[in-house]
C-alpha positions in Angstrom: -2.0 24.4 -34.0 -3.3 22.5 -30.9 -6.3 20.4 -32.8 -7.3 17.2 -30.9 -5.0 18.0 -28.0 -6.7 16.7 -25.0 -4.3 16.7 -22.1 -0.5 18.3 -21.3 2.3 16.2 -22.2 4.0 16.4 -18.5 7.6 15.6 -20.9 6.5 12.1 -21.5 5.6 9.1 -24.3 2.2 8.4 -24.4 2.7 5.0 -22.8 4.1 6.5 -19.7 1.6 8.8 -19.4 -1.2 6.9 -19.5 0.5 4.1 -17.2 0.9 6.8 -15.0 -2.3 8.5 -14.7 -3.6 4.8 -14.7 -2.0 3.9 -11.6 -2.7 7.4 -10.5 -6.3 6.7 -10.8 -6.1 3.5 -9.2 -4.6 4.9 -6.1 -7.2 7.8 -6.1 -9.7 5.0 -6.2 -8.1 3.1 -3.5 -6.8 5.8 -0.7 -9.2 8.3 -1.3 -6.4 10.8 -1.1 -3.0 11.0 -2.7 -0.2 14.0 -2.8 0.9 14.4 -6.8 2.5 17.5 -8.3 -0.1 19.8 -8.8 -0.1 19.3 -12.8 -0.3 16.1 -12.6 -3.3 16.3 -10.2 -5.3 18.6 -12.4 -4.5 16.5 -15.1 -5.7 13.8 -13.2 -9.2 14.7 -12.2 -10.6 14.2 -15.2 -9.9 10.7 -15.1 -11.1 10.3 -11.7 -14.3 11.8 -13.3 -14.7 9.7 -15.5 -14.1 6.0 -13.7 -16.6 7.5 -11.1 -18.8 8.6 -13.8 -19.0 5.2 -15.7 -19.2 3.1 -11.6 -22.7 5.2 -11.6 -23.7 4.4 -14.8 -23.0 0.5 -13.8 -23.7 -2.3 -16.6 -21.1 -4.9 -18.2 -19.7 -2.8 -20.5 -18.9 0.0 -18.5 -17.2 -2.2 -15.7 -15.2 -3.5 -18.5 -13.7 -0.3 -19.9 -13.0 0.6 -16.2 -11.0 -2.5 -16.2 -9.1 -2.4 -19.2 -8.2 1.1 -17.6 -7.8 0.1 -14.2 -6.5 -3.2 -14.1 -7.4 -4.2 -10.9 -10.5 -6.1 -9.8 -10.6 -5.3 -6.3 -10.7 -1.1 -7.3 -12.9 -1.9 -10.1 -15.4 -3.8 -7.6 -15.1 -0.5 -5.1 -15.7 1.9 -8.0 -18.9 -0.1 -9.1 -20.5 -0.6 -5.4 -19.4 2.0 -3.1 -18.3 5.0 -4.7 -20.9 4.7 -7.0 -23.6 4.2 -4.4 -21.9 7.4 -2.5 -21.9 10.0 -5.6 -25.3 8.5 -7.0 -26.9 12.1 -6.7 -23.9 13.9 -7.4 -23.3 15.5 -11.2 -19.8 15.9 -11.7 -17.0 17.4 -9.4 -15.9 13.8 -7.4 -12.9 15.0 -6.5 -10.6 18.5 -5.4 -7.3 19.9 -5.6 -5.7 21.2 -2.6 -2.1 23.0 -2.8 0.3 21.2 -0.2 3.2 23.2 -0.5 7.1 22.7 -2.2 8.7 19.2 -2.7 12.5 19.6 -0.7 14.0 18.1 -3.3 13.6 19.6 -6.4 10.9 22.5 -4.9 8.1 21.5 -6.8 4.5 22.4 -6.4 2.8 19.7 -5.1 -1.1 19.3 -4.2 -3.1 16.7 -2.6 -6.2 15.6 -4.6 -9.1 13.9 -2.9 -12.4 12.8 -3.2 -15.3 14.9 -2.3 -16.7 12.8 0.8 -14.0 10.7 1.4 -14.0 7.9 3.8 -10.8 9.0 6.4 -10.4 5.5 6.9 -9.8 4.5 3.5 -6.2 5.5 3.2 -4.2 2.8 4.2 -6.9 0.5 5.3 -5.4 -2.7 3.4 -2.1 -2.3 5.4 -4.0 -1.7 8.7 -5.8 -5.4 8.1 -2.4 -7.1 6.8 -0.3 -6.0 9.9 -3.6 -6.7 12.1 -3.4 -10.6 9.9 0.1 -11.1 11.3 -0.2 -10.1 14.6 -2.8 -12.5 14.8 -0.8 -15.2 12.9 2.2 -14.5 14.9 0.5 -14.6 18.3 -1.2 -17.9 17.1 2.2 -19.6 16.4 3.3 -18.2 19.7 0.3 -20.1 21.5 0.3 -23.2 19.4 5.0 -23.3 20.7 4.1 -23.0 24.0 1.6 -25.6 24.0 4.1 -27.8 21.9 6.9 -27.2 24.4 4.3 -28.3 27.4 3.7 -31.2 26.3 7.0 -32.1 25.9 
């Protein structure tokens, strides 16, 4: 009997799994678009629900449990400001499902998942500003030898 059987195994512990569709979540979160297997994507929207769900709902509490789920600050700060101001009219349904085609590998089915009005920018946005960072940094020490060797 399958009583109090919320969501497919996907041949793992219970740990793993929710590690996994934690981190999962926290990449959704974060890139706005990620390519999973397509079980682990529809087993993943519902937790992508649900941390947008409790962002809208705001309050201490809430932003706690998204925590303890999340781990990560930054995210949780995004899920309780932005995304929640963007879905704020919007009851349920935050994110799709989109087949992508066969892994080479092993040939597995794999699907992009997304949210529904994504930024396009989002997705690697933080590696965009570090590599911008050490441009910057790198062109500063260039400046700061050549105006060392002048004086010399």
């Amino acid at each position: 009997m399958r009583h109090g059987v919320k969501h497919v195994k996907l041949n793992m512990d219970t740990n793993a799994r929710k590690a996994l569709f934690s981190n999962l979540t926290a990449a959704v979160l974060n890139h706005e678009q990620i390519k999973v297997t397509v079980q682990r994507a529809k087993a993943l929207r519902t937790f992508v629900d649900n941390m947008i769900t409790l962002g809208k709902k705001g309050g201490l509490a809430n932003r706690r449990q998204a925590l303890s789920f999340l781990r990560d600050e930054e995210i949780v700060a995004k899920l309780f400001s932005t995304l929640a101001e963007r879905y704020k009219n919007r009851n349920g349904g935050y994110c799709r499902v989109l087949r992508a085609g066969m892994r080479y590998g092993d040939a597995a089915d794999m699907a992009i998942i997304e949210l529904v009005d994504r930024d396009v920018n989002a997705k690697g946005a933080k590696d965009l500003a570090r590599v911008a960072a050490e441009k910057a940094a790198a062109a500063e020490a260039a400046k700061a030898e050549a105006a060392a060797s002048e004086s010399k």
